[in-house]
N, C-alpha and C positions, 0 to 999 in steps of 0.2 A: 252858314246857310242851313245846316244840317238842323241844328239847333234850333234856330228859327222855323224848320219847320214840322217839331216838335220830334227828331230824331234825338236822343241821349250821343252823347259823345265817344262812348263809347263804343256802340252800336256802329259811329259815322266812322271811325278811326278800322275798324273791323272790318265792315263791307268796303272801305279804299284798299287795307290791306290784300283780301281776299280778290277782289275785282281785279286788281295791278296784278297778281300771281293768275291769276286765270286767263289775265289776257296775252302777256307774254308767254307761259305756258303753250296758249292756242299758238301764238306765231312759230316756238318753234315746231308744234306739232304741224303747224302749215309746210314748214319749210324741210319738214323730215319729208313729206307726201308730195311735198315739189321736186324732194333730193328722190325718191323712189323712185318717179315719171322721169327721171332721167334730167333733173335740171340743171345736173351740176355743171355740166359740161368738160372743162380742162380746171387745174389748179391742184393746189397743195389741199390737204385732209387738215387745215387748221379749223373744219368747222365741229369737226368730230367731239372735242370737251362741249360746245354747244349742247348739239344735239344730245348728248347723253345727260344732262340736265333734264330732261322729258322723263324718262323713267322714276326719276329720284323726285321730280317737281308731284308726278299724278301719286306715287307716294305721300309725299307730304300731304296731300290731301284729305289723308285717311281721319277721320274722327278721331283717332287711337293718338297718332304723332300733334295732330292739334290740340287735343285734349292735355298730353303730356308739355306743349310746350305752353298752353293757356297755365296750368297748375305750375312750372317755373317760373313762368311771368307773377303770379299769385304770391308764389314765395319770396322772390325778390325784392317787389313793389312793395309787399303788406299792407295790398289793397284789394278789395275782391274786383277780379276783372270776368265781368258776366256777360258774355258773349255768345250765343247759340251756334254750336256747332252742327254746320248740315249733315246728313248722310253721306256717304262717299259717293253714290251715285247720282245724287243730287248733283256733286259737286263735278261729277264728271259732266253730266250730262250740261250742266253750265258752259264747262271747257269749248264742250264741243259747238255749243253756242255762239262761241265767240269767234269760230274759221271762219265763215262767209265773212265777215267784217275783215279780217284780212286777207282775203281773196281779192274782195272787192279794193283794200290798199294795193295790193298785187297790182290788180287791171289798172287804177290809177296812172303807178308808176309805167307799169307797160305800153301805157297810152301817149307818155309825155315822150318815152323809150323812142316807139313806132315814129311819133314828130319828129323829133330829130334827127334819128336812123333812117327814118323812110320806109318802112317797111323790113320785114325778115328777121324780125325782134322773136327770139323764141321765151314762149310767156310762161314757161316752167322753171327757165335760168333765171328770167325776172322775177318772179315768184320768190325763186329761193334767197337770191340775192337779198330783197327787200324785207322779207321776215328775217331773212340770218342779221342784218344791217340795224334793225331796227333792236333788238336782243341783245346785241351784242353794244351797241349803245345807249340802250336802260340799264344794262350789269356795268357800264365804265360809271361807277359810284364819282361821285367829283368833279364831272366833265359836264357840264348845263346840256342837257337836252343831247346828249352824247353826241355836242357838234362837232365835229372832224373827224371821231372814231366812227358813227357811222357810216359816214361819204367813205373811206378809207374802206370797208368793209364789202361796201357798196360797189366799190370802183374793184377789189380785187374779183368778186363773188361776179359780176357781170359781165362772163364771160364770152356772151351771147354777141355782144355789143360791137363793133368795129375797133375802137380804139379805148385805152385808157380818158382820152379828153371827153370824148363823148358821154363815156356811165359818167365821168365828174360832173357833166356838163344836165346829165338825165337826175343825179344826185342831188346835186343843188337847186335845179328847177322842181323836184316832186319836194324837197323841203319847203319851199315859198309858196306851190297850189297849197299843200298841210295846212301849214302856219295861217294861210287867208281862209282855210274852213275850218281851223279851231278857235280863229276870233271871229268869224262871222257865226257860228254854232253858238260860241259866248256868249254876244251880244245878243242873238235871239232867243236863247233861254234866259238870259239876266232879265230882260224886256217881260219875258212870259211867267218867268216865277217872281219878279217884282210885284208884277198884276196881279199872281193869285195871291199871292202874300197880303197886298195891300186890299183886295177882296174880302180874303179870312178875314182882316183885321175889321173893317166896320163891319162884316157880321156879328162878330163880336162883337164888337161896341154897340 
């Protein structure tokens, strides 16, 4: 698609890379700001190698560390791989672009929380839960869509909740609203950039 719309592959393979790191990034910086306000509530400290990912991730960002791993990539391949590297601050100021978007998954899930619980949902434990769940389910490499590591994560981080059954029960209902507005999103961009597509094209012609 990228292709198609006159982006170099190289360029489209870069900005996914970069995009995926910045958005997880943002979550766990969400869920450090949810862990501050006091979200954690009760539990064990497994979230801790998480969150110290944050530090090391807004590093990586640095021009300097992408430069040196563009220039191994270069070496390796023995291809030239020509990729524009933003400024650091650019790239932060991206990062931070990307919280509202999971704030607003936050309220989501806290919404389906409230329905089922009834009310007394605290929306910082939710918060945290849902960014630590969602991270920790993009890093289980080999698990499709990190299904069951992060319900698992989910149900232990939700402590806010009444019972274990419940966050399972709030888990799997926020996975199914997702799943129905990342193919309802699909289909209304496939719909929309088919049109400009097929627009461009008898201009062209």
């Amino acid at each position: 698609m990228a292709r198609r719309g006159g982006v170099s592959g190289t360029a489209a393979y870069g900005s996914t890379v970069l995009s995926l790191g910045l958005t997880y990034l943002a979550a766990i910086l969400t869920a450090a700001g949810a862990l501050l306000a006091g979200g954690l509530g009760s539990g064990e400290a497994y979230w801790q190698p998480v969150i110290a990912l944050l530090p090391l991730g807004v590093l990586a960002l640095h021009p300097w560390v992408v430069g040196a791993v563009l220039a191994a990539g270069r070496r390796l391949s023995r291809r030239p791989i020509e990729i524009p590297v933003p400024p650091w601050m650019v790239s932060i100021t991206l990062l931070a672009r990307h919280v509202p978007a999971w704030l607003g998954i936050g309220a989501a899930t806290w919404l389906v929380a409230t329905a089922l619980e009834g009310g007394g949902v605290d929306f910082r434990n939710l918060l945290f839960a849902t960014t630590l769940s969602w991270v920790v389910g993009f890093l289980a490499v080999g698990v499709p869509g990190g299904i069951g590591v992060r319900e698992a994560v989910f149900v232990a981080s939700a402590t806010s909740l009444s019972s274990a059954g419940v966050a399972a029960a709030v888990a799997v209902a926020s996975r199914v609203a997702f799943i129905l507005v990342d193919v309802t999103g699909a289909g209304v961009t496939t719909l929309a950039a088919g049109g400009g597509l097929s627009l461009h094209s008898r201009q062209r012609g």
